[in-house]
Every structure is written in structure tokens, then in C-alpha cells.
ROGUGU-486144 format. One record per residue: x, y, z of N, C-alpha, C in turn; residue in three letters; chain. Coordinates in steps of 0.1 Angstrom, whole numbers, plus 5000, padded with zeros to 4 digits. Layout:
REM residues N
NODE   n.xx   n.yy   n.zz   ca.xx   ca.yy   ca.zz   c.xx   c.yy   c.zz   type   mol
NODE      X      Y      Z       X       Y       Z      X      Y      Z    Ala     A
...
REM end
This chain:
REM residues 322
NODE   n.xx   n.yy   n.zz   ca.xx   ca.yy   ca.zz   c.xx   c.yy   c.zz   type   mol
NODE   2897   1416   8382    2890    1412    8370   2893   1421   8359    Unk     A
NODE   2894   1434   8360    2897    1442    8346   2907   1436   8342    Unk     A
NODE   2917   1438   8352    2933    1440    8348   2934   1424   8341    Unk     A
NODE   2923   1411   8348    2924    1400    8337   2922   1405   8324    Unk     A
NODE   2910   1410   8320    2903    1419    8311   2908   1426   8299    Unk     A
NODE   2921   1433   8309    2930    1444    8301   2939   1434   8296    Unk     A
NODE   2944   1422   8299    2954    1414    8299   2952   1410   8285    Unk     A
NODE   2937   1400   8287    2930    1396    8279   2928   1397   8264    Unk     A
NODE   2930   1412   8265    2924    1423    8253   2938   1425   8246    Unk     A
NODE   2951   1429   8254    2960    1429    8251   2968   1415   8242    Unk     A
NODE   2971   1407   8252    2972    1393    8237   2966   1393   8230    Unk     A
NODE   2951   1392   8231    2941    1389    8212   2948   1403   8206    Unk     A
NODE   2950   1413   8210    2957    1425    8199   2969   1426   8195    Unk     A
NODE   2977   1416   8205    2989    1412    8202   2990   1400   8191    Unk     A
NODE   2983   1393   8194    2981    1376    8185   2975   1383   8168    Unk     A
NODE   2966   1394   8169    2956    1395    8157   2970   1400   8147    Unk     A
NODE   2975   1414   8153    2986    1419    8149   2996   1412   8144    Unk     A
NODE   3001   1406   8148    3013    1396    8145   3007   1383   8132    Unk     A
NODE   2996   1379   8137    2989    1371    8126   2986   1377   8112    Unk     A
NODE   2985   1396   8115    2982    1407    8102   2999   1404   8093    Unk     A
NODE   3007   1406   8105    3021    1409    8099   3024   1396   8091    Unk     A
NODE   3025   1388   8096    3026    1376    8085   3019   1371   8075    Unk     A
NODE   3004   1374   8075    2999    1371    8064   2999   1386   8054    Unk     A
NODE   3004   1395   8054    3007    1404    8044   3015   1405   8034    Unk     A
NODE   3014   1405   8026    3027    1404    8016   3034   1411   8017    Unk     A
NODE   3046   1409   8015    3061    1420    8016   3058   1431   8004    Unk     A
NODE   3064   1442   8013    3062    1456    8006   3072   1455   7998    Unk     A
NODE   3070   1469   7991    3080    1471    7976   3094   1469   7981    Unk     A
NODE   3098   1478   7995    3108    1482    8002   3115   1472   8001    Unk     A
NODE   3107   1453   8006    3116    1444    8009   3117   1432   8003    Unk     A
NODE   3108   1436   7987    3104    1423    7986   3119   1422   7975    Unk     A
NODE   3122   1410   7970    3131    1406    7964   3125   1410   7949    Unk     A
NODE   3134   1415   7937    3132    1414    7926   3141   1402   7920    Unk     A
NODE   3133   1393   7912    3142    1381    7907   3143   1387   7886    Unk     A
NODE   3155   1389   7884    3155    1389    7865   3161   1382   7863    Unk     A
NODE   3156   1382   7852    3161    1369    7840   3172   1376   7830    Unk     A
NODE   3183   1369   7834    3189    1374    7824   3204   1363   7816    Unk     A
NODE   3210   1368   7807    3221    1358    7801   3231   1364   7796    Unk     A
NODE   3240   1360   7791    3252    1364    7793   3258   1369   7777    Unk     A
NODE   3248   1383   7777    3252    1396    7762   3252   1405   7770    Unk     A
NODE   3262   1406   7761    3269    1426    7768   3258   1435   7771    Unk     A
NODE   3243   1434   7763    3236    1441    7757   3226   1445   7776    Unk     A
NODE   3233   1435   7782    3223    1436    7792   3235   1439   7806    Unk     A
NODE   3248   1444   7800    3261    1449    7808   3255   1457   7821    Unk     A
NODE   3246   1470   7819    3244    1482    7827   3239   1467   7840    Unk     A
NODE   3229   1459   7842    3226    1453    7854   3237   1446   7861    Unk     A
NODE   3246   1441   7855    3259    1435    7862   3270   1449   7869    Unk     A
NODE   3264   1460   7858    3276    1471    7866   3267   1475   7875    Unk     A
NODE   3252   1475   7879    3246    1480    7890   3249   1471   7903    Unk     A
NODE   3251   1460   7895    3252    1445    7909   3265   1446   7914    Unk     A
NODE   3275   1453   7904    3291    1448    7909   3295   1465   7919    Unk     A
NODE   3286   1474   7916    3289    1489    7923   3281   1491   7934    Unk     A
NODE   3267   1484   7935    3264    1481    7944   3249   1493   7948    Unk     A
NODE   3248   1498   7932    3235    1506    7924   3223   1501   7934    Unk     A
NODE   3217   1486   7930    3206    1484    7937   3200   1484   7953    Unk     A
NODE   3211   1485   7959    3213    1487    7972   3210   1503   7972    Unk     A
NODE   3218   1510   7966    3215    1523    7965   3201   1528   7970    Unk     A
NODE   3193   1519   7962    3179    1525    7959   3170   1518   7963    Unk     A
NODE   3178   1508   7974    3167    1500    7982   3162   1490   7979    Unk     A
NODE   3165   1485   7967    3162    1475    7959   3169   1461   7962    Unk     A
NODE   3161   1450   7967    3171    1435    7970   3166   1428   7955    Unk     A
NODE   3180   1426   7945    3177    1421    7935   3186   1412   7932    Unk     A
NODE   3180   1399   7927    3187    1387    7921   3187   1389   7907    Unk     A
NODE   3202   1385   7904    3198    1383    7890   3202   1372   7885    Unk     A
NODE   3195   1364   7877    3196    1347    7874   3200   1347   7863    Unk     A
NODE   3210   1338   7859    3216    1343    7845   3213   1322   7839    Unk     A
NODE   3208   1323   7826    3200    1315    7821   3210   1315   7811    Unk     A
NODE   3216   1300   7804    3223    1301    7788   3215   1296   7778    Unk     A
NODE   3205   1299   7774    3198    1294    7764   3185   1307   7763    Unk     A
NODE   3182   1309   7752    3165    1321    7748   3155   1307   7759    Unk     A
NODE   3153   1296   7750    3142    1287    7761   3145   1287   7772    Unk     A
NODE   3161   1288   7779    3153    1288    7798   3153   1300   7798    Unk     A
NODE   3151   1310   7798    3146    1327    7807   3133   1322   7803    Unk     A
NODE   3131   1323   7788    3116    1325    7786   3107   1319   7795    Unk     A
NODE   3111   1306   7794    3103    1294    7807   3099   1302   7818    Unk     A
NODE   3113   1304   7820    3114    1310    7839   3108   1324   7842    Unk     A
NODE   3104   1326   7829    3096    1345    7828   3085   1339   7828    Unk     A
NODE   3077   1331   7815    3064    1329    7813   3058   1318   7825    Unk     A
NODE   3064   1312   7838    3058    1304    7848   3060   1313   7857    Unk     A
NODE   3061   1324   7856    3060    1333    7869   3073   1335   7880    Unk     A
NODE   3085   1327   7879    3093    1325    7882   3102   1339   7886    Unk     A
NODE   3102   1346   7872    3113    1359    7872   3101   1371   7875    Unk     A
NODE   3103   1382   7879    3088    1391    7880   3093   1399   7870    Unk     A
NODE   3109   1398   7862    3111    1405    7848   3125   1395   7841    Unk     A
NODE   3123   1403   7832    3137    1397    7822   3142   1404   7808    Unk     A
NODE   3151   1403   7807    3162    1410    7797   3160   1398   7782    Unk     A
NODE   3153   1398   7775    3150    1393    7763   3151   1398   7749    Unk     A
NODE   3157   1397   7736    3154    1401    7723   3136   1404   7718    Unk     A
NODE   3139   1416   7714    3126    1419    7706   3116   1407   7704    Unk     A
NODE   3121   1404   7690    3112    1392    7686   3106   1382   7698    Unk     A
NODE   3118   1377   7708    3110    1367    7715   3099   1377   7725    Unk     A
NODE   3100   1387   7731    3089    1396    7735   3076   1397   7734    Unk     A
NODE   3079   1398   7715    3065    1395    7708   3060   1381   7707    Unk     A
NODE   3071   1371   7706    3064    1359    7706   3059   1357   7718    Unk     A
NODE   3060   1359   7729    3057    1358    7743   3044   1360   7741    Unk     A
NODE   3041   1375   7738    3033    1379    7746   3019   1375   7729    Unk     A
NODE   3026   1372   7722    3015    1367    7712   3008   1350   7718    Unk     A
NODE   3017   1348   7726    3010    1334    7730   2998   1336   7745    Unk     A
NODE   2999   1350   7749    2988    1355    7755   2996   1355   7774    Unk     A
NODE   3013   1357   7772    3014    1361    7785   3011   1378   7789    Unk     A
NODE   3009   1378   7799    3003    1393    7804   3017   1395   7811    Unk     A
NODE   3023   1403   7802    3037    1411    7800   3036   1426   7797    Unk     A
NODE   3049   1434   7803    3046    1446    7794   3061   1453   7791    Unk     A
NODE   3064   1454   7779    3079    1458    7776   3081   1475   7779    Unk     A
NODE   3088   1475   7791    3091    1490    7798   3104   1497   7793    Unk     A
NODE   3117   1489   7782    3121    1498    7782   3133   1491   7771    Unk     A
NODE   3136   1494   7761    3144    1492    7749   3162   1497   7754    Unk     A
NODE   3166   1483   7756    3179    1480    7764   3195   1488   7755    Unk     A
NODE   3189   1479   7746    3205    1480    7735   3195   1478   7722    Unk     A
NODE   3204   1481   7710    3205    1476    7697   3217   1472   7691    Unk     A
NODE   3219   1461   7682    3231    1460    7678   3231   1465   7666    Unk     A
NODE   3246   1471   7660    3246    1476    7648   3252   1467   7640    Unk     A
NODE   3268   1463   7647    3273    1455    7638   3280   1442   7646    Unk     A
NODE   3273   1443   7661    3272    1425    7662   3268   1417   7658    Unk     A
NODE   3259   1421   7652    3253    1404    7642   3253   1413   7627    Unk     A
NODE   3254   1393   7626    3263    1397    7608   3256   1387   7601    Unk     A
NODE   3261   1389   7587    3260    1378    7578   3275   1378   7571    Unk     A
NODE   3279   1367   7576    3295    1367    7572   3298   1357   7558    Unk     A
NODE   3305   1358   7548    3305    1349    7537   3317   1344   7532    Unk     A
NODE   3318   1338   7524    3331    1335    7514   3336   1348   7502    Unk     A
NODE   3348   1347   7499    3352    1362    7494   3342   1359   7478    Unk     A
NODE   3343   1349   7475    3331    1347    7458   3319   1354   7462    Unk     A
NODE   3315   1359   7472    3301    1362    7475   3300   1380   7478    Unk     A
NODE   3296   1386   7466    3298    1403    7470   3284   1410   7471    Unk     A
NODE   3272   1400   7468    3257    1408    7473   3248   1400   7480    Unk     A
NODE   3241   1403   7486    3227    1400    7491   3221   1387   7479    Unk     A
NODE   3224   1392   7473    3214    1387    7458   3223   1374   7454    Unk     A
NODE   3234   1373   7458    3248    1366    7455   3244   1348   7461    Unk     A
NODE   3235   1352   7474    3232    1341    7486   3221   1332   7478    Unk     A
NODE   3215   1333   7469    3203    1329    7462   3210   1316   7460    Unk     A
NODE   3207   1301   7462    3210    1287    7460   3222   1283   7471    Unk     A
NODE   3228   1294   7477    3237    1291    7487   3237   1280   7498    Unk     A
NODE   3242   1272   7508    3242    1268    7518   3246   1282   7530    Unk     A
NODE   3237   1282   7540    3239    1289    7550   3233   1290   7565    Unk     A
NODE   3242   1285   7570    3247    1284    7584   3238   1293   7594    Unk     A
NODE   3228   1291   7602    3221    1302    7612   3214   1293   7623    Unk     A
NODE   3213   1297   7631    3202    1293    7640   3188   1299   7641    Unk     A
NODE   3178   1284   7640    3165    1292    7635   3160   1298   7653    Unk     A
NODE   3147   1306   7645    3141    1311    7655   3150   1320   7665    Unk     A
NODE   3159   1327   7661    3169    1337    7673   3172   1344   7661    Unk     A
NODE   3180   1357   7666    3183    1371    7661   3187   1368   7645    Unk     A
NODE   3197   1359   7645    3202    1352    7632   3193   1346   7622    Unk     A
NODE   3183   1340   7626    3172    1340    7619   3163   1355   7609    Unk     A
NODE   3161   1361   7618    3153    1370    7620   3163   1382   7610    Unk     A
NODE   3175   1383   7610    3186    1389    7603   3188   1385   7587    Unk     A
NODE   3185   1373   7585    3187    1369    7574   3177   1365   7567    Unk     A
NODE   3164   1365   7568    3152    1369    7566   3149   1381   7561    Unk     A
NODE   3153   1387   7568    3146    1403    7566   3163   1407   7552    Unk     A
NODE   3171   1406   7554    3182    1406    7541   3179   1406   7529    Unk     A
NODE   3168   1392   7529    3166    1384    7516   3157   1392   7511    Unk     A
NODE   3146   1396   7522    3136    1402    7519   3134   1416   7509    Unk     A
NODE   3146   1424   7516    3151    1436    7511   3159   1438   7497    Unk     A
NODE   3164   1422   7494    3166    1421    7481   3158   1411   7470    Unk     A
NODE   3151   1410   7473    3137    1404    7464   3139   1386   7467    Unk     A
NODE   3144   1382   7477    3145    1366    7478   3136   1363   7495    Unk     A
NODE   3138   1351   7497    3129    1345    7504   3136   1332   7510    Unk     A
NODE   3133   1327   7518    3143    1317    7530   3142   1304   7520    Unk     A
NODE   3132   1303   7508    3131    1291    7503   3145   1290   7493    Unk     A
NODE   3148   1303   7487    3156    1301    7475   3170   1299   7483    Unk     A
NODE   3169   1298   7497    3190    1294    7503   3188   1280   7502    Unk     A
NODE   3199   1273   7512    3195    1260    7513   3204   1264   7528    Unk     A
NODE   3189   1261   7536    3196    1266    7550   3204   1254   7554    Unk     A
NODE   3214   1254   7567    3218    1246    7574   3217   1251   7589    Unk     A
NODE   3208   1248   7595    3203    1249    7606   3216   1245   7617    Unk     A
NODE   3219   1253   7625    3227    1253    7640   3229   1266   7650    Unk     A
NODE   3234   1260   7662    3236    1270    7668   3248   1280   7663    Unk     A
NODE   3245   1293   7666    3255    1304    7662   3269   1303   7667    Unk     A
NODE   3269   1300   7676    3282    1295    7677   3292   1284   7673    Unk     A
NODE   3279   1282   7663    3290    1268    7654   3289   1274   7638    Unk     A
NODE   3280   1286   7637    3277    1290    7621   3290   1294   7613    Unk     A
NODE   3302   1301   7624    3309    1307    7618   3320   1295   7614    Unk     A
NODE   3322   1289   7624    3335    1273    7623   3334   1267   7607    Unk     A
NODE   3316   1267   7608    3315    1256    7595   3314   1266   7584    Unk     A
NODE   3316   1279   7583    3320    1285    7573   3335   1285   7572    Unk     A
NODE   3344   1281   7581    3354    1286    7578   3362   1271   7575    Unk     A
NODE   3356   1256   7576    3359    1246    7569   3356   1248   7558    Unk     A
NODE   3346   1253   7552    3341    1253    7536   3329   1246   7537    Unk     A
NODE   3328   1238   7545    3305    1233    7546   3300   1239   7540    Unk     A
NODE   3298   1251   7547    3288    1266    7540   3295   1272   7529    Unk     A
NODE   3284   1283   7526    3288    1293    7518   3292   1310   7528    Unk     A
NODE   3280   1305   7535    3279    1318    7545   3273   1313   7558    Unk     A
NODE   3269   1322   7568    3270    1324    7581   3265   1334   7587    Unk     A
NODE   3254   1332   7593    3250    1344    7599   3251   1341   7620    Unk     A
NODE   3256   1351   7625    3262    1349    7639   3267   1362   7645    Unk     A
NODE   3271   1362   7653    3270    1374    7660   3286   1376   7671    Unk     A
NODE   3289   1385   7675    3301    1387    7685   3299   1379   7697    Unk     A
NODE   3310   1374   7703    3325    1376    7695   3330   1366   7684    Unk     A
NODE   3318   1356   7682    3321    1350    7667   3327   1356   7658    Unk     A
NODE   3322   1368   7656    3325    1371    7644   3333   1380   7642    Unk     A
NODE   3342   1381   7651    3356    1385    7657   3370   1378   7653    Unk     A
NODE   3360   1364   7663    3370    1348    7657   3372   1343   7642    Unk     A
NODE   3361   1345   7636    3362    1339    7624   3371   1349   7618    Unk     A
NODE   3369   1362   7613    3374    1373    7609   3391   1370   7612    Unk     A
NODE   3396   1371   7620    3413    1364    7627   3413   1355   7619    Unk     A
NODE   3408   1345   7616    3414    1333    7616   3416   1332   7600    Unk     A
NODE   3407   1338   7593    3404    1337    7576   3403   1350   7569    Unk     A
NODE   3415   1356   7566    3412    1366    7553   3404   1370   7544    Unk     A
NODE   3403   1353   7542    3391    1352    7527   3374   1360   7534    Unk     A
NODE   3375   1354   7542    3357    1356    7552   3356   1368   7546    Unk     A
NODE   3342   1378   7549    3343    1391    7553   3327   1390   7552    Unk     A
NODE   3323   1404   7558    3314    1409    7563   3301   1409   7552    Unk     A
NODE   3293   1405   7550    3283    1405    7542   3268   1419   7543    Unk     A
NODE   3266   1415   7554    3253    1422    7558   3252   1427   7573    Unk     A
NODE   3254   1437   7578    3250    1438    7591   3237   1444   7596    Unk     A
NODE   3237   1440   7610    3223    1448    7614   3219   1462   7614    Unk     A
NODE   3230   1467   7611    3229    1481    7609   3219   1488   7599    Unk     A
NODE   3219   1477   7592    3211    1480    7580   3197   1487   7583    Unk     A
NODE   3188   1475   7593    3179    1478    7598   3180   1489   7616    Unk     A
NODE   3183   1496   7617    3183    1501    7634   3175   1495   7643    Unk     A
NODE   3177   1487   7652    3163    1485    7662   3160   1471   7658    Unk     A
NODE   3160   1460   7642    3160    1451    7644   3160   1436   7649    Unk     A
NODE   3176   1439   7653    3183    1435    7661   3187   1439   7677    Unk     A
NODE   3177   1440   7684    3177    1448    7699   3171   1441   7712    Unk     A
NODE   3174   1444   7722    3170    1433    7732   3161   1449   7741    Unk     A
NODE   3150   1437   7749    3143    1446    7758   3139   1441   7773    Unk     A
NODE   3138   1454   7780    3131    1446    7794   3119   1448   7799    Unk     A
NODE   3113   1435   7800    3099    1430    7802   3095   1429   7813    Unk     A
NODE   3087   1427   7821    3079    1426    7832   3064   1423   7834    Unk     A
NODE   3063   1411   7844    3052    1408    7845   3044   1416   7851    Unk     A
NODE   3034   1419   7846    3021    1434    7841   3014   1432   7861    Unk     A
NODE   3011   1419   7863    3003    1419    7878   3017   1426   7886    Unk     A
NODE   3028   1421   7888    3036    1425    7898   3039   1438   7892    Unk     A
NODE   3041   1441   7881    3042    1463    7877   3033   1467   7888    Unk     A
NODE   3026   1465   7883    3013    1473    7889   3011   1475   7904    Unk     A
NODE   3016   1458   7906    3018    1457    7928   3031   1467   7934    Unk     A
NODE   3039   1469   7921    3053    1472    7929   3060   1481   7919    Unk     A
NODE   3047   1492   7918    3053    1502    7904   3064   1513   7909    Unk     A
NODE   3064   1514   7924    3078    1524    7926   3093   1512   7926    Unk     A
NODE   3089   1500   7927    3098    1492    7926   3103   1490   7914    Unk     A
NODE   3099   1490   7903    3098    1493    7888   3100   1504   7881    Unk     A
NODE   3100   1516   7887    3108    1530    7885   3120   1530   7887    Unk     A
NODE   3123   1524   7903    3134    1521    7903   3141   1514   7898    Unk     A
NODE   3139   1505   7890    3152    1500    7882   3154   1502   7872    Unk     A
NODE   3141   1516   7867    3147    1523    7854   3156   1531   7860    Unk     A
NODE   3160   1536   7871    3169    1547    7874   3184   1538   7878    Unk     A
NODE   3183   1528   7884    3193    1520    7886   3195   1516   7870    Unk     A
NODE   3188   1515   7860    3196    1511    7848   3203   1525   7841    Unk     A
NODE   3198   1540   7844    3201    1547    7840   3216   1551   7841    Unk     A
NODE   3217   1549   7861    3231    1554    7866   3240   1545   7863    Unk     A
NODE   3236   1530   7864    3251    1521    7859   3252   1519   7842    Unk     A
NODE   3242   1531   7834    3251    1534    7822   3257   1543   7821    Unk     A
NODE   3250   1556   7828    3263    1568    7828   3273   1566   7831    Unk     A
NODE   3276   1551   7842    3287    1547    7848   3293   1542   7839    Unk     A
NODE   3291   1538   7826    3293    1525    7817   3301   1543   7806    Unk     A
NODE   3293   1551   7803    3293    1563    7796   3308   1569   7799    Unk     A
NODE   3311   1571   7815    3319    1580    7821   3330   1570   7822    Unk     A
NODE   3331   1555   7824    3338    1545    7829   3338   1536   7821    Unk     A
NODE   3345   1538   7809    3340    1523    7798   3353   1512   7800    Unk     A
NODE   3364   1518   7803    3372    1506    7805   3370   1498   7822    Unk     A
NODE   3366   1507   7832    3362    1493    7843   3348   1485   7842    Unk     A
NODE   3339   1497   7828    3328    1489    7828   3329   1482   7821    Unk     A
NODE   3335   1477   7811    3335    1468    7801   3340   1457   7807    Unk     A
NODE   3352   1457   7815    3355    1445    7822   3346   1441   7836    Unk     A
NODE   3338   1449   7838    3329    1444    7843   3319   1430   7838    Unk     A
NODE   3313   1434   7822    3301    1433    7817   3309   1416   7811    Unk     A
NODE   3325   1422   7809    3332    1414    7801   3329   1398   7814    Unk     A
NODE   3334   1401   7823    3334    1393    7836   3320   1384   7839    Unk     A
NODE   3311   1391   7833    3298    1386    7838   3293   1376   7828    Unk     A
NODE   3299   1380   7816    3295    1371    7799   3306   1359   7803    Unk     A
NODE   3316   1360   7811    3327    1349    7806   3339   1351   7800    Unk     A
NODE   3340   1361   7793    3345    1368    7784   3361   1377   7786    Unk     A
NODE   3375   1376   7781    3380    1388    7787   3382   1403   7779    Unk     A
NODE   3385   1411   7785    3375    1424    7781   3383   1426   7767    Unk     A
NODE   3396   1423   7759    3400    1426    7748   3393   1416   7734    Unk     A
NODE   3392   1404   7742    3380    1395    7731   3369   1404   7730    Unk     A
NODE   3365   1413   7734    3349    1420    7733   3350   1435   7729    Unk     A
NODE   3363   1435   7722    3359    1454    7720   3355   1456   7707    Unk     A
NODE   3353   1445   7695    3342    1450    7688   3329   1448   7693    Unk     A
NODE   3331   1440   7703    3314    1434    7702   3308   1451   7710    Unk     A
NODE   3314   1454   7718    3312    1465    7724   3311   1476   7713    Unk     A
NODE   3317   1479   7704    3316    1488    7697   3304   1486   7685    Unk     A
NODE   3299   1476   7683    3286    1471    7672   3276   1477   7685    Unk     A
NODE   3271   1477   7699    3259    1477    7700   3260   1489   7707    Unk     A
NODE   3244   1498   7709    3239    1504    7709   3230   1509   7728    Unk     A
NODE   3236   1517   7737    3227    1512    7743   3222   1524   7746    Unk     A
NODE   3205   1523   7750    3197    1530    7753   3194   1539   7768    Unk     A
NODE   3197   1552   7766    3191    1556    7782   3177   1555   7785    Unk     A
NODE   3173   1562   7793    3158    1564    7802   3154   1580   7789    Unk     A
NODE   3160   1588   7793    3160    1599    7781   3157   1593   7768    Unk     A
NODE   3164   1585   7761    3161    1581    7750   3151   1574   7746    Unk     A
NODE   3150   1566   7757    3137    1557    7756   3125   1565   7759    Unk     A
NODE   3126   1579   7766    3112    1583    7766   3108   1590   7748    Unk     A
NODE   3114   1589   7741    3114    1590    7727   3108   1581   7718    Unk     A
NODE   3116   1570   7720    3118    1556    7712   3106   1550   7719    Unk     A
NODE   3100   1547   7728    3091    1537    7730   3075   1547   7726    Unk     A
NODE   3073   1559   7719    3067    1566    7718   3065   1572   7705    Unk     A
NODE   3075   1568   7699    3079    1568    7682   3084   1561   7673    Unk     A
NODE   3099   1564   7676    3110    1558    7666   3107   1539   7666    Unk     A
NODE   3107   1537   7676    3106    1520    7681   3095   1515   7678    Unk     A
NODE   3083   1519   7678    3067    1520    7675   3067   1512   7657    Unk     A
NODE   3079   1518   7653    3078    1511    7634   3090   1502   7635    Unk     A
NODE   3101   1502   7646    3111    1492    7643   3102   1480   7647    Unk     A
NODE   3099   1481   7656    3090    1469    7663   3078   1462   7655    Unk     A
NODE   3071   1471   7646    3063    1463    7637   3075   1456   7625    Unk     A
NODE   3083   1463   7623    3095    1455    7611   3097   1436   7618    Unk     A
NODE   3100   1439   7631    3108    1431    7638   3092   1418   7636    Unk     A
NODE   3080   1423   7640    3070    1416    7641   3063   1408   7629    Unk     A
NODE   3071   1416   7614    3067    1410    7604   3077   1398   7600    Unk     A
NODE   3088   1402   7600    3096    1392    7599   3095   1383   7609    Unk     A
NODE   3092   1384   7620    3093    1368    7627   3076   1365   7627    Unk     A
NODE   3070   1369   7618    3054    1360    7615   3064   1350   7601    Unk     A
NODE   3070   1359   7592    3074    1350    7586   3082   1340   7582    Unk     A
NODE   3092   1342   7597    3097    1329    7602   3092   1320   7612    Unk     A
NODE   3074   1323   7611    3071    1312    7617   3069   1315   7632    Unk     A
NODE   3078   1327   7640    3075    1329    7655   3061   1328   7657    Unk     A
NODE   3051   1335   7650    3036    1331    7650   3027   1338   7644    Unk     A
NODE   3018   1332   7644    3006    1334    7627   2999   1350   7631    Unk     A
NODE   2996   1353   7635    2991    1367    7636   2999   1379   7644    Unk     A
NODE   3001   1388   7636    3010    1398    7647   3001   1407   7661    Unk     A
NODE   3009   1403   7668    2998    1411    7680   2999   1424   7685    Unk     A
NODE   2989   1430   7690    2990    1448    7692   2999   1453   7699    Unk     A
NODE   3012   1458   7691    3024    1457    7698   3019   1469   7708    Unk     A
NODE   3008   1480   7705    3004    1490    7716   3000   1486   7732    Unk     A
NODE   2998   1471   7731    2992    1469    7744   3006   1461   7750    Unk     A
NODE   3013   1458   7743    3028    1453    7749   3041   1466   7757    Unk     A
NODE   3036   1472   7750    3047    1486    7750   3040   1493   7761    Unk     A
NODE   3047   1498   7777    3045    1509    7783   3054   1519   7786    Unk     A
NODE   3049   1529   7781    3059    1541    7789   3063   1545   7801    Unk     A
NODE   3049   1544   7804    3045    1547    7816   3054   1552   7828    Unk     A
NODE   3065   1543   7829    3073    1539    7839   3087   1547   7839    Unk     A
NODE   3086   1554   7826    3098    1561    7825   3093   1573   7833    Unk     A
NODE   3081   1577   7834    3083    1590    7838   3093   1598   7849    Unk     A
REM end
């Protein structure tokens, strides 16, 4: 009768156990990280972690989903889909102004002089564009670039006469003559540049530092579930840019490979941006970025990204760099 007993006792602690193990959620160690990401150089260092084999390194099982449009990542971030994502500034703040519980851990790249405002040779100032026709796509970086331009020279988006398209058609119809100008970004503005003498360079992002910049976000419930898992991929972002630092010609054709791209089409676009370490960011998300990020927030209230600007303090964590 014990040994039934013992038997007894043994299954139910076998059954209860095994019932524990499966209804538990997967630890940091194995759970999958899903990001969102698309195909700018600006987000290169995750493709050289995936192609060296970084994430593995550090224990990390990570997909990365590559989206061609700002509307699908965003989707696939704000339905819970991605537990992070590689996004531009502005859309960040639009996000998290529509009240997603997000938290931006770490300022990726900046571009200086990939995005442009490109013109006709009759066109030599800022001030020049006032009654123009010009080429941008609303609501994305190009927006947000030529906005803030006007602004800086006493005009306003009413006195152009926009012509609304995608950026990769801004530069073409400037170089039929449709437009006057063009605002777009690499390797557009690589192509146009080749093809037309007359073109040239108007305004770049350099102007402003940091206004033109992409960041990586994370949904705030899973930080918090899987915060050594979120350390680690600031360290995995750190080593496959040293690797990018120490190795720019296999990294580039890495980042080049991952965009579509081959790596001699992209060595200005490579040379316009800007990218950020873990070191640097413990600076920038604590200062310098603190005022780029309100610039970046004013201008896209006044293109409309949305009516009140929100506390970019409760969006921004450091935390994670430590």
C-alpha cells in the first residue's frame, strides 16, 4: 500500500511539474526577440550582428523582420507584434503621442547629409523656394526637413506649392523639370546628382544635428519582463559597430546586402550618416538629444504629425545603457 502511495505521490508531482513547465512563460535566455526593421543603412550595425553571428554570442534568439514602408513596422510595433523596432525620431513621437506604452532606449544614427533639399541651378537660397513647386513626401523625414528649412528662413509650407510623392520619385521629377526642387534622401540623391549638372544641393540635414535621426524603441511591458534581454542588445549593437568602426569595407557590404543595394551605390549615403555608440548615447539621451528631440517634436506638430507635443521625458530611457 505505501509503495502504491509513493507511486501515487510521485505522478501528481510529476503531472503538477510538467503542467508548471508549460504553463510558464519562456525566460529571457529563450524567448525569441522579434524587431522591426527596413532597409536604411542607418539600422546596418543589426544586419552585421545577424550576418557575424553577434546575437548568438550573447544568447540572444533574434528575428529581424524587415518591413518596406514607415506604416507597416509602425502597425507591426503598435499591435504588439514586434517587442521592438528601428524607427525615425518623429514617427517615435508620433507613436507614442497616440498613447502607445513605448520607451526609446537608444539614438541609432543621424543623418548629416543624406537627406537633402536638392534644386534647379536658378535656385541659390532657402528664401529662393518661396512660390516654388516642390517635390517631398508628406509625413516622413522629407517632410519634416523641409519644414523646419522654411522655418529657419522666415517661410512656412503655405508660401511652396507642394507636390506631394514618394521620395523616390522626388528626385526623377525634378530632373524632368515638373518641379523646381526636391527634397529626398540617399541613394537618390546620388542618382540625380550623376545624371544632371544643373541639380545641386540646396539644404542638408546637417544643418540641424539630430533632426534627421532614427531610434530604437521598445515595448515598455516586455523591457521591463526581459530587461537583461534588452541590455543585451545594446551590447550586441555596440560590438557590431566597432565591427562596422574596425571593418567598414566588409561592413558596408554587409549593410549594403541587407538594403538591396551594391556597396559602391552607397558610399555617399554611408558617408552623410552618423552612427551612435552605447558611450555616446550615455551622453545624448541625457542631454544633447533632450533639445534635438524637442526641435524634431515642434516641427512635426507643425506638420500635423499631432496637436500637442508629448513629454518626450517619459519616452526617453536611459536606463538600459548602464
Amino acid at each position: 500500500m505505501k509503495k502504491w502511495i509513493a507511486l501515487l505521490t510521485g505522478l501528481i508531482l510529476l503531472f503538477s511539474t510538467t503542467m508548471l513547465a508549460i504553463a510558464a512563460p519562456a525566460s529571457e535566455e529563450n524567448a525569441k526577440v522579434r524587431i522591426g526593421t527596413q532597409p536604411w543603412i542607418g539600422y546596418g550595425p543589426w544586419w552585421i550582428a545577424k550576418d557575424l553571428g553577434i546575437f548568438e554570442k550573447y544568447g540572444l534568439d533574434v528575428e529581424l523582420i524587415d518591413f518596406i514602408e514607415d506604416k507597416e513596422v509602425n502597425a507591426a510595433f503598435a499591435s504588439g507584434d514586434m517587442n521592438a523596432a528601428n524607427i525615425a525620431t518623429h514617427t517615435a513621437l508620433k507613436l507614442f503621442s497616440v498613447g502607445l506604452d513605448m520607451r526609446l532606449i537608444l539614438l541609432e544614427d543621424v543623418s548629416t547629409s543624406a537627406d537633402a533639399i536638392l534644386v534647379s541651378s536658378d535656385i541659390s537660397s532657402v528664401a529662393d523656394l518661396k512660390g516654388k513647386s516642390i517635390a517631398y513626401e508628406e509625413g516622413t523625414t522629407s517632410d519634416l526637413l523641409l519644414n523646419y528649412a522654411l522655418a529657419q528662413n522666415g517661410l512656412n509650407i503655405s508660401e511652396i506649392s507642394p507636390v506631394p510623392m514618394p521620395a523616390s520619385d522626388a528626385g526623377t521629377t525634378l530632373l524632368s523639370g515638373d518641379v523646381q526642387a526636391a527634397v529626398t534622401y540617399e541613394p537618390y540623391i546620388s542618382e540625380i546628382l550623376k545624371n544632371n549638372d544643373s541639380i545641386k544641393i540646396l539644404y542638408k540635414a546637417e544643418e540641424r544635428p539630430g533632426l534627421i535621426s532614427d531610434v530604437f524603441v521598445v515595448n515598455t511591458k516586455w523591457a521591463l519582463e526581459n530587461t537583461e534581454t534588452v541590455r543585451k542588445l545594446l551590447q550586441v549593437w555596440d560590438e557590431a559597430l566597432q565591427y562596422y568602426i574596425e571593418n567598414p569595407g566588409s561592413a558596408q557590404k554587409i549593410i549594403a546586402n541587407a538594403v538591396g543595394s551594391a556597396p559602391e551605390d552607397l558610399v555617399t549615403a554611408f558617408e552623410g550618416v552618423q552612427f551612435f555608440s552605447i558611450h555616446e548615447n550615455q551622453k545624448a539621451l541625457s542631454s544633447d538629444f533632450l533639445n534635438t528631440i524637442q526641435d524634431v517634436a515642434q516641427v512635426s506638430q507643425s506638420i500635423g504629425l499631432f496637436n500637442s507635443i508629448p513629454d518626450v521625458s517619459k519616452l526617453i530611457d536611459a536606463s538600459y545603457l548602464d
